[in-house]
mmCIF file of the N, C-alpha and C atoms, coordinates in Angstrom:
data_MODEL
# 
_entry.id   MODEL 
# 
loop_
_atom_site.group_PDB 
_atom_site.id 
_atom_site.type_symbol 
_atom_site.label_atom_id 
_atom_site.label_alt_id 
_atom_site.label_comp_id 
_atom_site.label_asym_id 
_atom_site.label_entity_id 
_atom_site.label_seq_id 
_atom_site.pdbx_PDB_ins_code 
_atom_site.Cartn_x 
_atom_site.Cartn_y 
_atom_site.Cartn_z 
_atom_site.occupancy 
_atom_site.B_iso_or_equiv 
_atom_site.pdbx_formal_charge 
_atom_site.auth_seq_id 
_atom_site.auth_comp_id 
_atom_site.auth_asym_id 
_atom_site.auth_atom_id 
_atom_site.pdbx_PDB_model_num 
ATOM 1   N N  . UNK A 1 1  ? 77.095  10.209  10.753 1.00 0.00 ? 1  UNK A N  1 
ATOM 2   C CA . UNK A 1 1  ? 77.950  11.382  10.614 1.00 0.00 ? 1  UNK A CA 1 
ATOM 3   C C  . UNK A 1 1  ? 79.131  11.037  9.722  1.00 0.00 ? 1  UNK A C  1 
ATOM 4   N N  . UNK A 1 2  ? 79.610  11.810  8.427  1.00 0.00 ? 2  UNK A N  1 
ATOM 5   C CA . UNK A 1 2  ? 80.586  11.212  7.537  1.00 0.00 ? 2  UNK A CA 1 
ATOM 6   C C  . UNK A 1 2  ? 82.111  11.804  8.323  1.00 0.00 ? 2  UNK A C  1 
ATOM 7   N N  . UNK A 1 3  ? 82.782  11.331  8.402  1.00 0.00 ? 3  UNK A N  1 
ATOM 8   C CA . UNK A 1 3  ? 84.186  10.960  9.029  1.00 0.00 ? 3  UNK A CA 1 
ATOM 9   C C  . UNK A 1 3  ? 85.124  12.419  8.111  1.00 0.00 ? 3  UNK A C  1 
ATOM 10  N N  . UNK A 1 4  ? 85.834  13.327  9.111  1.00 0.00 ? 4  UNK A N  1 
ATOM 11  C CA . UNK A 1 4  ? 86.782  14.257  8.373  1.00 0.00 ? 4  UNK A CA 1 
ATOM 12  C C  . UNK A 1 4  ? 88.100  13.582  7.628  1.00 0.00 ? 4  UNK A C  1 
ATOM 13  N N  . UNK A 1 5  ? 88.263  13.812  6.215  1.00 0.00 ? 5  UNK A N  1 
ATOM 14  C CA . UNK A 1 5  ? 89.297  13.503  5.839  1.00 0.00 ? 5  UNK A CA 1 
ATOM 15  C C  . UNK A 1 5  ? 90.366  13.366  6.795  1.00 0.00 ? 5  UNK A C  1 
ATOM 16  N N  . UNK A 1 6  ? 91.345  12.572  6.565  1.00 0.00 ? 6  UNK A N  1 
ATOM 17  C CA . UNK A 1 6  ? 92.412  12.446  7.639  1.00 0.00 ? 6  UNK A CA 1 
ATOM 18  C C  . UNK A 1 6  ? 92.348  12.029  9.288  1.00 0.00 ? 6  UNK A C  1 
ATOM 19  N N  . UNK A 1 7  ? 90.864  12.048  9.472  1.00 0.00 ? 7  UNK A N  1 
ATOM 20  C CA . UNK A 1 7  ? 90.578  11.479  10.512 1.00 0.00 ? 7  UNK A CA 1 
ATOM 21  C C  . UNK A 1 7  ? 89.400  9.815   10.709 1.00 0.00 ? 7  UNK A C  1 
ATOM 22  N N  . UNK A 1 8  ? 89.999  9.075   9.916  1.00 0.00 ? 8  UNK A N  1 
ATOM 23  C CA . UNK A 1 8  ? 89.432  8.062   9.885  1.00 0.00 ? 8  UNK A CA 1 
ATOM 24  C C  . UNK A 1 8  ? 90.363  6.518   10.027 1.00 0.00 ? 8  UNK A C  1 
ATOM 25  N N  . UNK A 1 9  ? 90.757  7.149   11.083 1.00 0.00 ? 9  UNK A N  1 
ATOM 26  C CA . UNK A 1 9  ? 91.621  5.776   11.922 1.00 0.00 ? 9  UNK A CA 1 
ATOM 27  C C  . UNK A 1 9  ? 91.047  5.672   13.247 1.00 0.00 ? 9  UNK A C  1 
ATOM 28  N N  . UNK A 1 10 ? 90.629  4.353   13.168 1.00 0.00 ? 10 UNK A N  1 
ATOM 29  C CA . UNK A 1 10 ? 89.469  3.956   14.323 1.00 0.00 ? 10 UNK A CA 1 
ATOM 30  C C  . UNK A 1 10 ? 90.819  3.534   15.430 1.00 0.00 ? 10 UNK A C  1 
ATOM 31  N N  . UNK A 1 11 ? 90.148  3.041   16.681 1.00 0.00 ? 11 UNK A N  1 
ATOM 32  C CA . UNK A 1 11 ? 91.130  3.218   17.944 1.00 0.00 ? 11 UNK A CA 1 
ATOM 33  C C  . UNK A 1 11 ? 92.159  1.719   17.632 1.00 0.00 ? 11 UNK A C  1 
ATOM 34  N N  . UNK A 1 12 ? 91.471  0.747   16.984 1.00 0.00 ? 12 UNK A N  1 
ATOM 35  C CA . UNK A 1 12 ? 92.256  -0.484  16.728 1.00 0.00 ? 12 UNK A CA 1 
ATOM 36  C C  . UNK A 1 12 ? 93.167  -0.399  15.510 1.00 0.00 ? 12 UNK A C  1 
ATOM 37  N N  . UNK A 1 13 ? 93.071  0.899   14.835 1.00 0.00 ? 13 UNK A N  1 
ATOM 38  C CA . UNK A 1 13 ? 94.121  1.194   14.028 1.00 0.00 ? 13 UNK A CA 1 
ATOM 39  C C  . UNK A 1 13 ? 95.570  1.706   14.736 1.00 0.00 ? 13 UNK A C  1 
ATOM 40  N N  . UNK A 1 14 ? 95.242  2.615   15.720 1.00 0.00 ? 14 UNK A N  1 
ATOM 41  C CA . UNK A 1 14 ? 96.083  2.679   16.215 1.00 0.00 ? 14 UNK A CA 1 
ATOM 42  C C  . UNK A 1 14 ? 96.691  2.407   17.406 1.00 0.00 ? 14 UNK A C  1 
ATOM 43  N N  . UNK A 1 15 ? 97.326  0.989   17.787 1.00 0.00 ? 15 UNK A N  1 
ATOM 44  C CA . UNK A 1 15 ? 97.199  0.074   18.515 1.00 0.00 ? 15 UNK A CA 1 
ATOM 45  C C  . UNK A 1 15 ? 98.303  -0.728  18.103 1.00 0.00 ? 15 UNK A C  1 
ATOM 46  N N  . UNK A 1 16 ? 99.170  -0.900  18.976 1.00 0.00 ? 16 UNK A N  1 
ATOM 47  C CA . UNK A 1 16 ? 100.350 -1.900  19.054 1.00 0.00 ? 16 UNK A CA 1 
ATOM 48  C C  . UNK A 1 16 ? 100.657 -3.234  19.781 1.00 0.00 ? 16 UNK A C  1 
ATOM 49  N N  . UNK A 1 17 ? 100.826 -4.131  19.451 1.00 0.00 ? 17 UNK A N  1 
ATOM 50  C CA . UNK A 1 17 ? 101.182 -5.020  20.160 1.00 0.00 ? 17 UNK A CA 1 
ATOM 51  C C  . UNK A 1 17 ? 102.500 -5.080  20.849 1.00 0.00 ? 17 UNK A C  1 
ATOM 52  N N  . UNK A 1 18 ? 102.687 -5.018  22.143 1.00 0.00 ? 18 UNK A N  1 
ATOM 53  C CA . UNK A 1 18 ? 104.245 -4.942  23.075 1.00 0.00 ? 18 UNK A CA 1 
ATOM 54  C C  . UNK A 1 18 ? 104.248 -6.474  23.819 1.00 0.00 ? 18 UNK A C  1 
ATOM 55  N N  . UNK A 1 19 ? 105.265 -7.315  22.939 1.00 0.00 ? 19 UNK A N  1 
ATOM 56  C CA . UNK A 1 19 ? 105.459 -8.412  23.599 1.00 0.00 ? 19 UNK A CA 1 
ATOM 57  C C  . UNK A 1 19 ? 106.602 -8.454  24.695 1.00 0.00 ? 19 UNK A C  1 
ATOM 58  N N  . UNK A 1 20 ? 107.048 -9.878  25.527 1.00 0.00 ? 20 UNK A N  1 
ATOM 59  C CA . UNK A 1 20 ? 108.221 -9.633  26.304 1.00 0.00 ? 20 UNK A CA 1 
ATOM 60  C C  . UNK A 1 20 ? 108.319 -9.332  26.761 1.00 0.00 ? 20 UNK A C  1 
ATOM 61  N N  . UNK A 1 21 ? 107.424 -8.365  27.764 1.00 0.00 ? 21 UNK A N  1 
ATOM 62  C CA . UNK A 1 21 ? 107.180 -7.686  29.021 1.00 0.00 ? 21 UNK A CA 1 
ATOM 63  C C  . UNK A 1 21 ? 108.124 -8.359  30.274 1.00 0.00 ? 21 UNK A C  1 
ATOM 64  N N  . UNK A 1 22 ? 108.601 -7.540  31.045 1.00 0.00 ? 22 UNK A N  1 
ATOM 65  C CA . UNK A 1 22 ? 109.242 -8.454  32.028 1.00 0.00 ? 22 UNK A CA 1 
ATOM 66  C C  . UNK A 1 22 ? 108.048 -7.933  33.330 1.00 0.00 ? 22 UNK A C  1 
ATOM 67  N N  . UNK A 1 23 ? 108.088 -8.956  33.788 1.00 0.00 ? 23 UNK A N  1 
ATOM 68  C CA . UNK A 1 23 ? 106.920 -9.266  34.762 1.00 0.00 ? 23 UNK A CA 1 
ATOM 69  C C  . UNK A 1 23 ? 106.705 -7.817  35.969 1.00 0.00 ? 23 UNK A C  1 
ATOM 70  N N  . UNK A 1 24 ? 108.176 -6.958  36.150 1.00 0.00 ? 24 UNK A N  1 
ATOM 71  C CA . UNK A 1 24 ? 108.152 -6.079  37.190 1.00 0.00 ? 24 UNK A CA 1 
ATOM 72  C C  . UNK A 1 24 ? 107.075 -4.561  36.065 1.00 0.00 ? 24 UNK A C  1 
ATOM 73  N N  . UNK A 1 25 ? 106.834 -4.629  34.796 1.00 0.00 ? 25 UNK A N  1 
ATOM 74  C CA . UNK A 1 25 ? 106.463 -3.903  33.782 1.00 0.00 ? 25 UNK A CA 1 
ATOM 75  C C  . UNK A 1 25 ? 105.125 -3.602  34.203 1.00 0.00 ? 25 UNK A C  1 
ATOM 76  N N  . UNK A 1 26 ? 104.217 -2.291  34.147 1.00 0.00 ? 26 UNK A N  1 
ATOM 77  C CA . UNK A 1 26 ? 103.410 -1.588  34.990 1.00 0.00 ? 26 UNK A CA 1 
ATOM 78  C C  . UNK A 1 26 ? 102.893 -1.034  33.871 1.00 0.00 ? 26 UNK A C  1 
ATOM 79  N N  . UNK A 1 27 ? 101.508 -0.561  33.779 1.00 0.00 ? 27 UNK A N  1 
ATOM 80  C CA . UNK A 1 27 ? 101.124 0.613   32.904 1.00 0.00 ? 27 UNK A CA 1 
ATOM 81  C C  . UNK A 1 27 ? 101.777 1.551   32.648 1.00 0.00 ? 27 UNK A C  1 
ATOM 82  N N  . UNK A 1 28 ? 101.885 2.042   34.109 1.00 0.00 ? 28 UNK A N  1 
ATOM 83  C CA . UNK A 1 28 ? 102.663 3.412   34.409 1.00 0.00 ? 28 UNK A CA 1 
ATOM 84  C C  . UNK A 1 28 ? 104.476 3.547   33.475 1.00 0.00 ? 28 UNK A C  1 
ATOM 85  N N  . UNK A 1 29 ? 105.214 2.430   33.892 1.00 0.00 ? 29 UNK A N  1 
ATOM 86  C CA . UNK A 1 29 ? 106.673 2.352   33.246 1.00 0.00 ? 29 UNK A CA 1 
ATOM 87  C C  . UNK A 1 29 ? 106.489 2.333   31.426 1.00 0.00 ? 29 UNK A C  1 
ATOM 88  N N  . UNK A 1 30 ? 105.570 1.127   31.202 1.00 0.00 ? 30 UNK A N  1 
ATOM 89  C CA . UNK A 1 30 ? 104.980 1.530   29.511 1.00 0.00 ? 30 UNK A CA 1 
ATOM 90  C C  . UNK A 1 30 ? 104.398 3.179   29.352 1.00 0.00 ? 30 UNK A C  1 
ATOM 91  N N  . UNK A 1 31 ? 103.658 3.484   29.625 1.00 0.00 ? 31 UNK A N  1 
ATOM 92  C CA . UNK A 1 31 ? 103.478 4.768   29.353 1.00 0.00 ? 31 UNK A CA 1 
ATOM 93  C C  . UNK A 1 31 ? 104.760 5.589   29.528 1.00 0.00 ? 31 UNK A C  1 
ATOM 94  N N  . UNK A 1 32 ? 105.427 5.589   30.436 1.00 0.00 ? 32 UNK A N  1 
ATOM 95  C CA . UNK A 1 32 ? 106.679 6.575   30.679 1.00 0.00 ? 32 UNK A CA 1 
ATOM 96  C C  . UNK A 1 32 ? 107.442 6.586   29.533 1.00 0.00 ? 32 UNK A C  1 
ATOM 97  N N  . UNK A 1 33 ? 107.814 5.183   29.237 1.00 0.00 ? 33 UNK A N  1 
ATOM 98  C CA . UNK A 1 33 ? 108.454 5.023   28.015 1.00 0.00 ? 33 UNK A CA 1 
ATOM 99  C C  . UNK A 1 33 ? 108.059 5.523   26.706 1.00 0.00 ? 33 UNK A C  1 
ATOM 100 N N  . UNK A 1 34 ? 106.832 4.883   26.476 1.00 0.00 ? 34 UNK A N  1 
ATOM 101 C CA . UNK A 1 34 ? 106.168 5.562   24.733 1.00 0.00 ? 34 UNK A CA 1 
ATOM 102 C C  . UNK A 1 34 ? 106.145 7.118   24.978 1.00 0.00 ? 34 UNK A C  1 
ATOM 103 N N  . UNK A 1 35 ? 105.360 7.235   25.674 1.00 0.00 ? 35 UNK A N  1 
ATOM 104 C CA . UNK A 1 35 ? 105.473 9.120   26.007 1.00 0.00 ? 35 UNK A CA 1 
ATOM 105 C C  . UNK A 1 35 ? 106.473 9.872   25.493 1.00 0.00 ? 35 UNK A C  1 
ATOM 106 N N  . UNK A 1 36 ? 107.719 9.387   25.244 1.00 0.00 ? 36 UNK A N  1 
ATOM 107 C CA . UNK A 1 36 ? 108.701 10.262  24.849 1.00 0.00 ? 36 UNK A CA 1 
ATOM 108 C C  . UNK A 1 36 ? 108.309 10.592  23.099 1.00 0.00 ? 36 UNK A C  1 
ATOM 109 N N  . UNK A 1 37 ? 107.643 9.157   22.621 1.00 0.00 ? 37 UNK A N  1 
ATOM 110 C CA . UNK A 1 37 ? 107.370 9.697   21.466 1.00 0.00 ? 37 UNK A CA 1 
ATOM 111 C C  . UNK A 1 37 ? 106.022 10.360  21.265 1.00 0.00 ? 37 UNK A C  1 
ATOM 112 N N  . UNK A 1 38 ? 105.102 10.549  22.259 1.00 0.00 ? 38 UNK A N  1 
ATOM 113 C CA . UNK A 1 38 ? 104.240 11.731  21.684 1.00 0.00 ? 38 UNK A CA 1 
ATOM 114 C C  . UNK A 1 38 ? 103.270 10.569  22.979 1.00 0.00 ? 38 UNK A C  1 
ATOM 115 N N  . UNK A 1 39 ? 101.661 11.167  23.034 1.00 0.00 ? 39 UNK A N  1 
ATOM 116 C CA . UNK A 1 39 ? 100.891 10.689  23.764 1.00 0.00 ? 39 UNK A CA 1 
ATOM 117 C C  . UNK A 1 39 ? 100.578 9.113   23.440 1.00 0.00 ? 39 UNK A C  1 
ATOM 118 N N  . UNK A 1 40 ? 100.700 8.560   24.478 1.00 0.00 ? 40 UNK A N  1 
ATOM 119 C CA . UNK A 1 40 ? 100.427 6.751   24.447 1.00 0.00 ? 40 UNK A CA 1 
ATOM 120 C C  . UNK A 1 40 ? 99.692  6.884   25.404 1.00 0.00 ? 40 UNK A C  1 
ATOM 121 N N  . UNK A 1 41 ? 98.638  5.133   25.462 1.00 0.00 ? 41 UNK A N  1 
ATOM 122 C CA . UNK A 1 41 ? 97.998  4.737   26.418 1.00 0.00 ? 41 UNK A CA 1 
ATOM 123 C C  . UNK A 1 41 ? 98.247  3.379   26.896 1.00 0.00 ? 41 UNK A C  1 
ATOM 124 N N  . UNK A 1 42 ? 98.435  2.597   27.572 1.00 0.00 ? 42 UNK A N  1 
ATOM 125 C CA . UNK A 1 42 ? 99.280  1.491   27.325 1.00 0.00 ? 42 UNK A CA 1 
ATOM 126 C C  . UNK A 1 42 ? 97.949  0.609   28.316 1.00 0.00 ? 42 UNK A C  1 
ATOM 127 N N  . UNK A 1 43 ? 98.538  -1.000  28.200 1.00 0.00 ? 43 UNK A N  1 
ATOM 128 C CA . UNK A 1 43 ? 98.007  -1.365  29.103 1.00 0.00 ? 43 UNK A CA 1 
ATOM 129 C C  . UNK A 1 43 ? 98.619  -3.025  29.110 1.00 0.00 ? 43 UNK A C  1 
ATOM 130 N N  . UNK A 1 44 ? 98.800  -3.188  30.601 1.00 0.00 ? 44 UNK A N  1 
ATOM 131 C CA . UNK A 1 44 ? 99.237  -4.450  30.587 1.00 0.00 ? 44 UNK A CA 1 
ATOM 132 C C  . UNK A 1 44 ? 98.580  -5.585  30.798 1.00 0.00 ? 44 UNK A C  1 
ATOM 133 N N  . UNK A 1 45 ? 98.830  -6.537  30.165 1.00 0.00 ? 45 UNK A N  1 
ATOM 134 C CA . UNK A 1 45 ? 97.880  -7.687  30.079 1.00 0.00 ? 45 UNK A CA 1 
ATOM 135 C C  . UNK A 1 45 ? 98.200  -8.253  31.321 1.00 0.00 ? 45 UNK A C  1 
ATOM 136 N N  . UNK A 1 46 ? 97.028  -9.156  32.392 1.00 0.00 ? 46 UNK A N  1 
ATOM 137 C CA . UNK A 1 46 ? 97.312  -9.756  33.623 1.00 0.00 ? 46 UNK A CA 1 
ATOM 138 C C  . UNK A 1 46 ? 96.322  -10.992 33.448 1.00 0.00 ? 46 UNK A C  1 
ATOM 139 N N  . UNK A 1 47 ? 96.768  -12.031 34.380 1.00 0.00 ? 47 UNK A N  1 
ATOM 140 C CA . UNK A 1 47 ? 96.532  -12.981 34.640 1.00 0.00 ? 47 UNK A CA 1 
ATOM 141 C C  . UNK A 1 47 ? 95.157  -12.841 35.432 1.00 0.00 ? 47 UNK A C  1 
ATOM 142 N N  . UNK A 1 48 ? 93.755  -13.339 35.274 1.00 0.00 ? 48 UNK A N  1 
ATOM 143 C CA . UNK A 1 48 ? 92.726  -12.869 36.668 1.00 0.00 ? 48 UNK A CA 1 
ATOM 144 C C  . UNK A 1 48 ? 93.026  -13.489 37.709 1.00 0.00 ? 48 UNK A C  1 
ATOM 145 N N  . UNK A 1 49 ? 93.627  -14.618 37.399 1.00 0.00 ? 49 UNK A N  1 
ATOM 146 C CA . UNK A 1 49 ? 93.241  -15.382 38.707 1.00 0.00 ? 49 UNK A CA 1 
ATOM 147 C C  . UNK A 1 49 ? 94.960  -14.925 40.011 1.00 0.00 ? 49 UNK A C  1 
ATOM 148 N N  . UNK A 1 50 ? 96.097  -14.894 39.113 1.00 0.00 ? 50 UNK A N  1 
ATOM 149 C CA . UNK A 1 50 ? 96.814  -14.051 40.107 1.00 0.00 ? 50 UNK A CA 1 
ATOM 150 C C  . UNK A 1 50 ? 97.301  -12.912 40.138 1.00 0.00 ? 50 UNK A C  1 
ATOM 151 N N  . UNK A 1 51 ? 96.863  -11.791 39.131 1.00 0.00 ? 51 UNK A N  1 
ATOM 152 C CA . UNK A 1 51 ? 96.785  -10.699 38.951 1.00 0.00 ? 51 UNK A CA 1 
ATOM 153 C C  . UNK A 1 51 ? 98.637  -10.201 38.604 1.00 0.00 ? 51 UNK A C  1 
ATOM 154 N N  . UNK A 1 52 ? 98.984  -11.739 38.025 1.00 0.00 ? 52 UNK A N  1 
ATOM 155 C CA . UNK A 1 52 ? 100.934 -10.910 37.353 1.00 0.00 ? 52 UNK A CA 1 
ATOM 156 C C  . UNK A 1 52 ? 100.271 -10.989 36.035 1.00 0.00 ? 52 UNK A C  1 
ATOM 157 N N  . UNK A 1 53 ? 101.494 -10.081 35.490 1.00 0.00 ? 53 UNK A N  1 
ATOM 158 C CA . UNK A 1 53 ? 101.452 -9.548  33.792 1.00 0.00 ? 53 UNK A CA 1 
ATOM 159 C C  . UNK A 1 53 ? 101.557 -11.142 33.524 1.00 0.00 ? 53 UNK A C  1 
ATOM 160 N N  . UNK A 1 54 ? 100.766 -10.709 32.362 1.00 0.00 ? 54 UNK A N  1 
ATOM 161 C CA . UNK A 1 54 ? 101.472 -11.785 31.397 1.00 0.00 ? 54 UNK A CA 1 
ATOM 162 C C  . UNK A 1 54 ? 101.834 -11.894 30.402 1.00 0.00 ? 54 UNK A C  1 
ATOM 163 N N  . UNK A 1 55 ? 103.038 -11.085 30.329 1.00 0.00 ? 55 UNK A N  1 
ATOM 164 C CA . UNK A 1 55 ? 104.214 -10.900 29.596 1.00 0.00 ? 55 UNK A CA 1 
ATOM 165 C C  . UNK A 1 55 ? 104.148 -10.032 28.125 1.00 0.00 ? 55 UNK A C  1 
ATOM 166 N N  . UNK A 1 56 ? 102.808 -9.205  28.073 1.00 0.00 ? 56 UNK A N  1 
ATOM 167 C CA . UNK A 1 56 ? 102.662 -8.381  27.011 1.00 0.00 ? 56 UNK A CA 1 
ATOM 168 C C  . UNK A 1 56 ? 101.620 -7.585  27.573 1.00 0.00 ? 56 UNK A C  1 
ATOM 169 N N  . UNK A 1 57 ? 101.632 -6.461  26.351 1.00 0.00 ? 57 UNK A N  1 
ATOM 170 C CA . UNK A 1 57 ? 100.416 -5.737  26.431 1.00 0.00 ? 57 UNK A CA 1 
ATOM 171 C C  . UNK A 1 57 ? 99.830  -5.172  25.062 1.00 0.00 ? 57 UNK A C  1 
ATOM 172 N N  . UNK A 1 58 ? 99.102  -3.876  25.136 1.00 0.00 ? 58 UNK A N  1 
ATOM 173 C CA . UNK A 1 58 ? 99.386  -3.187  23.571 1.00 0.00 ? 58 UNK A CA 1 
ATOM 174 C C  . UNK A 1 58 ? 99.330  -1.376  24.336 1.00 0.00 ? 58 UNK A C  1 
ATOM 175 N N  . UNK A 1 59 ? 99.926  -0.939  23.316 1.00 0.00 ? 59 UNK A N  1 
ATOM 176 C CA . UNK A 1 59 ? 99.522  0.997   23.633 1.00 0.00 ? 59 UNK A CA 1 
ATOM 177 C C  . UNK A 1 59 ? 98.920  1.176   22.490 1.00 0.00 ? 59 UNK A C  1 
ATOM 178 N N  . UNK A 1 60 ? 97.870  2.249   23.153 1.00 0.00 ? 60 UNK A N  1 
ATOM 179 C CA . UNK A 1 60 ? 97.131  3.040   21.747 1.00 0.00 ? 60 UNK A CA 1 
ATOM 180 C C  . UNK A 1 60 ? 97.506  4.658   21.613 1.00 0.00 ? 60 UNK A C  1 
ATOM 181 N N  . UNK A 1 61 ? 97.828  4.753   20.625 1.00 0.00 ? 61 UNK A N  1 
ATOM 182 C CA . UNK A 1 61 ? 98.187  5.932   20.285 1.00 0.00 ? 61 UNK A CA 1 
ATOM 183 C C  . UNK A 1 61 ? 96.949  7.157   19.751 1.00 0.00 ? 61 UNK A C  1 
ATOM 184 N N  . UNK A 1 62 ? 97.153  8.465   19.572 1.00 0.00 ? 62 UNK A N  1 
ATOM 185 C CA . UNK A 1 62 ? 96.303  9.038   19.013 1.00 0.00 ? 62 UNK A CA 1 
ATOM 186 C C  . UNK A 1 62 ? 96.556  9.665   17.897 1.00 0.00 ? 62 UNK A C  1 
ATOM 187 N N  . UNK A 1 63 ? 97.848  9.839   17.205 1.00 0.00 ? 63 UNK A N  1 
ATOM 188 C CA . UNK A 1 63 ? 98.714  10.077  16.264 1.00 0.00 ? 63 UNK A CA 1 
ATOM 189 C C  . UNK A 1 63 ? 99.261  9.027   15.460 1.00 0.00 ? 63 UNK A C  1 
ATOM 190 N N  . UNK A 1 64 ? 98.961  8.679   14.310 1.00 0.00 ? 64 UNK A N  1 
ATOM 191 C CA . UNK A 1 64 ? 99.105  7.842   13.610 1.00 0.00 ? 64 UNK A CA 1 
ATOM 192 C C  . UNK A 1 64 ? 100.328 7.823   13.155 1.00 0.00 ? 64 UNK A C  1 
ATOM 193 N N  . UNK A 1 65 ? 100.756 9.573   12.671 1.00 0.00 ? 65 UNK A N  1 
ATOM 194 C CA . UNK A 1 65 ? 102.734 9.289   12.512 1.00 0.00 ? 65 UNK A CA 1 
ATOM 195 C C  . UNK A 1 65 ? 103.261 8.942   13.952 1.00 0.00 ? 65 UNK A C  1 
ATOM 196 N N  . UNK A 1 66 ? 102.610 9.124   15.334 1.00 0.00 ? 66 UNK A N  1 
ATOM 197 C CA . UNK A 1 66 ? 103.619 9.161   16.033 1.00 0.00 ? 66 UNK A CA 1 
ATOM 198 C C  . UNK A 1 66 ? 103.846 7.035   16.420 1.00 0.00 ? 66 UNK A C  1 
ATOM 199 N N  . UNK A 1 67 ? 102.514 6.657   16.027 1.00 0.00 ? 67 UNK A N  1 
ATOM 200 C CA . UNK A 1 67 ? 102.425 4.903   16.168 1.00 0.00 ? 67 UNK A CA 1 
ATOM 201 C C  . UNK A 1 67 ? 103.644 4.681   15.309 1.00 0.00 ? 67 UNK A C  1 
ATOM 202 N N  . UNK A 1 68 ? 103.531 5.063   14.123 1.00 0.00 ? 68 UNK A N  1 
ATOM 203 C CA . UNK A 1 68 ? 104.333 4.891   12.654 1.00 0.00 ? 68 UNK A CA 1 
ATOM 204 C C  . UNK A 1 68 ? 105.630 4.878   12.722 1.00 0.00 ? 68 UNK A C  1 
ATOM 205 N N  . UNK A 1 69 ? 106.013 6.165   13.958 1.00 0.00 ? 69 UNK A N  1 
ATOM 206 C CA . UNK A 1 69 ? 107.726 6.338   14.019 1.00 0.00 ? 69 UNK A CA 1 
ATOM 207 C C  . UNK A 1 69 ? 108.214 5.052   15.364 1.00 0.00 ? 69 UNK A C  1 
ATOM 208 N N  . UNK A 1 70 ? 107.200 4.758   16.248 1.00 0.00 ? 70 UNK A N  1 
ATOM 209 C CA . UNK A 1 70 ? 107.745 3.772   17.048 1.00 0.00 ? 70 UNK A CA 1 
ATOM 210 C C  . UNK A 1 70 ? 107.882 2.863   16.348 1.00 0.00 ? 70 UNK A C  1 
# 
């Protein structure tokens, strides 16, 4: 299927890296935050074996100006 002009930014295009996380940092508090600039999806990176952050994550956006203006 050929791709609509203007819509050919795959999901790892729009995708941020959020370092520095402080350990009390939740999906939920990342999302609260980006949200103000338009729809985010966030997710925090964890440890398997004791299930704390570890200390980053990334959000994906679905708006490429709105990745652009964060």
């Amino acid at each position: 299927a050929a791709m609509m002009p203007g819509i050919t930014a795959t999901r790892d295009q729009l995708k941020i890296f959020v370092g520095g996380l402080a350990q009390h940092t939740t999906k939920q508090t990342l999302d609260q935050y980006f949200s103000q600039f338009g729809y985010a999806d966030s997710f925090v990176m964890q440890d398997k074996a004791t299930g704390r952050s570890r200390g980053f994550g990334f959000v994906n956006f679905t708006d490429r100006m709105v990745m652009e203006a964060v």
